[in-house]
Each structure stands twice: as structure tokens, then as C-alpha cells.
C-alpha positions as CSV (number, residue, x, y, z in Angstrom):
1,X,-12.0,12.2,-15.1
2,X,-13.0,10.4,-11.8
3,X,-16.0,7.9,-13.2
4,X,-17.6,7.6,-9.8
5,X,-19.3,9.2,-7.0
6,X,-17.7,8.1,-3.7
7,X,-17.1,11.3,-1.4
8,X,-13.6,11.8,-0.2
9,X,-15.6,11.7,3.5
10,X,-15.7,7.8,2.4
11,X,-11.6,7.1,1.9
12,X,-11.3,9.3,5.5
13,X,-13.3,7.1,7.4
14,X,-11.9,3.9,5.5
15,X,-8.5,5.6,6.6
16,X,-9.0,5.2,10.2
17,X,-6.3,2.0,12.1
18,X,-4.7,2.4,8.8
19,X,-1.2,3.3,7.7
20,X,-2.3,7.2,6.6
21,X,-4.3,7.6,9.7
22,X,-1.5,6.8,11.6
23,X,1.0,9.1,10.0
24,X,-1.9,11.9,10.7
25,X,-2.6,12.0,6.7
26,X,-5.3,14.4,6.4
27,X,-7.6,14.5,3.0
28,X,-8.1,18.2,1.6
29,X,-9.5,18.2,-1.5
30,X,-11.1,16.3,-4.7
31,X,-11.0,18.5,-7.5
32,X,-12.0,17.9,-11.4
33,X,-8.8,16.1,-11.9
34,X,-6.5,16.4,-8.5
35,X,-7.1,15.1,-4.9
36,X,-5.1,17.1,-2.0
37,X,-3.8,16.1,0.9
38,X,-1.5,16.7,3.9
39,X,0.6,15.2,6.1
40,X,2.4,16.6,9.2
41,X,6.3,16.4,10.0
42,X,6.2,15.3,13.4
43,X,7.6,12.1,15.9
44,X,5.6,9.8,13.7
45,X,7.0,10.5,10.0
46,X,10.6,12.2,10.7
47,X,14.1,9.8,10.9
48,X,16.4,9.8,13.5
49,X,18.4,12.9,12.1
50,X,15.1,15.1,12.4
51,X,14.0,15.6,8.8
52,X,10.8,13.8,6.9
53,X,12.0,10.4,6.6
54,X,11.4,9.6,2.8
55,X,9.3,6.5,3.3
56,X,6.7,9.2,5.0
57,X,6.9,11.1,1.2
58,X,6.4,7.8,-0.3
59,X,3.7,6.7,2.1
60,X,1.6,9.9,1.4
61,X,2.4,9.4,-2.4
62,X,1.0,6.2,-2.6
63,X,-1.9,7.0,-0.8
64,X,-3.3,9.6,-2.6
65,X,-2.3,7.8,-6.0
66,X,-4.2,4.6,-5.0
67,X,-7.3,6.7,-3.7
68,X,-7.3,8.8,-7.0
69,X,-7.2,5.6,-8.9
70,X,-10.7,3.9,-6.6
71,X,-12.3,7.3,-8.3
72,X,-11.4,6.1,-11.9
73,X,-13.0,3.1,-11.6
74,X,-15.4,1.8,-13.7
75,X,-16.8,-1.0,-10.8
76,X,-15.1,-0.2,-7.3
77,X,-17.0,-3.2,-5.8
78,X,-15.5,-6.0,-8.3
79,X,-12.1,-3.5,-9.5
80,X,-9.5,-2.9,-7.0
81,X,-6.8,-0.7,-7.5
82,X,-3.0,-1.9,-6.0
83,X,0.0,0.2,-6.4
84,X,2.4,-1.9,-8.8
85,X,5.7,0.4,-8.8
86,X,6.3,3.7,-7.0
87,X,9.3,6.0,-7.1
88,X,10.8,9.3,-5.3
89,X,13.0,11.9,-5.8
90,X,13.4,13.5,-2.0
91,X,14.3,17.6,-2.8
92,X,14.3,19.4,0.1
93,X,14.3,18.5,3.2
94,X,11.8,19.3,5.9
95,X,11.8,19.4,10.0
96,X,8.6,20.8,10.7
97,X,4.9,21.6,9.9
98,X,3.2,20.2,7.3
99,X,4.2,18.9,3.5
100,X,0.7,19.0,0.8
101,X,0.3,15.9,-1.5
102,X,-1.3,16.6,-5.1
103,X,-1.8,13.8,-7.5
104,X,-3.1,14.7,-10.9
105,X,-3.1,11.4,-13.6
106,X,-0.4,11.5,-16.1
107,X,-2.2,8.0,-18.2
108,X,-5.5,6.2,-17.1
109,X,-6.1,3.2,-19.0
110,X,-8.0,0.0,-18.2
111,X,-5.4,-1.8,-16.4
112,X,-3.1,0.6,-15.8
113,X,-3.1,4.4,-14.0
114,X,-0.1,6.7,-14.1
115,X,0.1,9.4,-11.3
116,X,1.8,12.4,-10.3
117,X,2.6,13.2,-6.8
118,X,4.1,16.6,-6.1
119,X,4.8,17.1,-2.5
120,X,5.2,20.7,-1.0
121,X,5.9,22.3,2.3
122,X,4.4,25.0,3.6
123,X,5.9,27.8,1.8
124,X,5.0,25.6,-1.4
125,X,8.5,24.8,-2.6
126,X,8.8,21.6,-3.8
127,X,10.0,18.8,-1.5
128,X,9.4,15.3,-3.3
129,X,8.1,14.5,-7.1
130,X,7.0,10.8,-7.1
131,X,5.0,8.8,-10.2
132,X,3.0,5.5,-9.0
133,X,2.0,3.2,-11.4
134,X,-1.4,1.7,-10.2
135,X,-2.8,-2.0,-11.6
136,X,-6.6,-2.3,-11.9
137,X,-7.4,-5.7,-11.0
């Protein structure tokens, strides 16, 4: 599925002074069809009442959608890939550890990517489902 060959080493280093590095996003995995990732539940991504605030879900959604869509495309130096609509539904809540992103594509077409976001803690019960719709331009 992913059309080119840019390690995942690539988006980490491209990460750093950004949004995910600042959150303490850490890239896993890049499988056939799924990229990985994790994010820890800490000072920096819970709200005031202690849990994972759901912006944090949402940040770590959108990253791994946007990075899975850079591996779909045909051109990544003339083709960017922008988030166009995101949504979230916040299951469980979580006050410590880490939570595991996995995005797997639900469409890919030329202008358009639809992906799936399941976020997990660390007993791997499901803590938010999020679909991003990415626009190739």
C-alpha cells in the first residue's frame, strides 16, 4: 500500500521542535499497511482533572494519519498531504502510562485518504476510535 520508500527514521527526526515531539510521541512501527505509535500520559498530554486530555488522542490521531498518508504518495516532494476533517470518540479514560496509536487506511484515492486510528492503553482496551480524512494537494 505505501508507494514510497521513506523510513519511519525520516518522520522521527522531521518530528523533532514539533507538536508530536513535544507531547513525547514515539514512532513504533511501519508495517505492510499500519504505522504504530505511542504516546505517554504524563504533565504534557493530561487535563486539569488528571486523565488524557482528548486533544492529546486527537493530536496523536492526526499525526499518525498524516504520516501514513506522506507514504501513499505518488510524489512527496511536489504532493503534500493536510488533514482536512478529523473526529474522536474518547472511550475510556486514562491517568497513566502510555496509550498505542494504529492507523490502518479505510479509502486511498488520489485526492483524498481515509484513516483509522484506534487508540489503546496498555492493557490494549480501547480508549479512542478516530477517522481523519487527509487532502492530497
Amino acid at each position: 500500500m505505501f508507494k514510497n520508500n521513506i523510513d519511519l527514521d525520516v518522520f522521527i527526526e522531521m518530528s523533532k521542535n514539533t507538536l508530536s515531539d513535544h507531547l513525547g510521541i514515539e514512532f513504533l512501527e511501519k508495517g505492510e499497511n499500519y504505522i504504530t505509535a505511542r504516546m505517554p500520559v504524563d504533565h504534557r498530554t493530561r487535563q486539569p482533572f488528571g486523565i488524557l486530555h482528548g486533544g492529546a488522542s486527537v493530536a496523536l490521531a492526526e499525526t499518525l494519519g498524516s504520516i501514513a498518508s506522506v507514504f501513499c504518495l505518488d510524489d512527496p516532494a511536489k504532493q503534500k498531504a493536510v488533514g482536512l476533517e478529523i473526529n474522536a470518540n474518547h472511550l475510556r479514560p486514562v491517568t497513566e502510562g502510555w496509550v498505542y496509536g494504529k492507523v490502518t487506511p479505510i479509502h486511498i484515492g488520489r485526492r483524498t485518504h481515509i484513516w483509522d486510528i484506534r487508540i489503546t492503553n496498555e492493557e490494549e482496551k480501547l480508549v479512542c476510535v478516530s477517522r481523519l480524512t487527509v487532502a492530497i494537494v
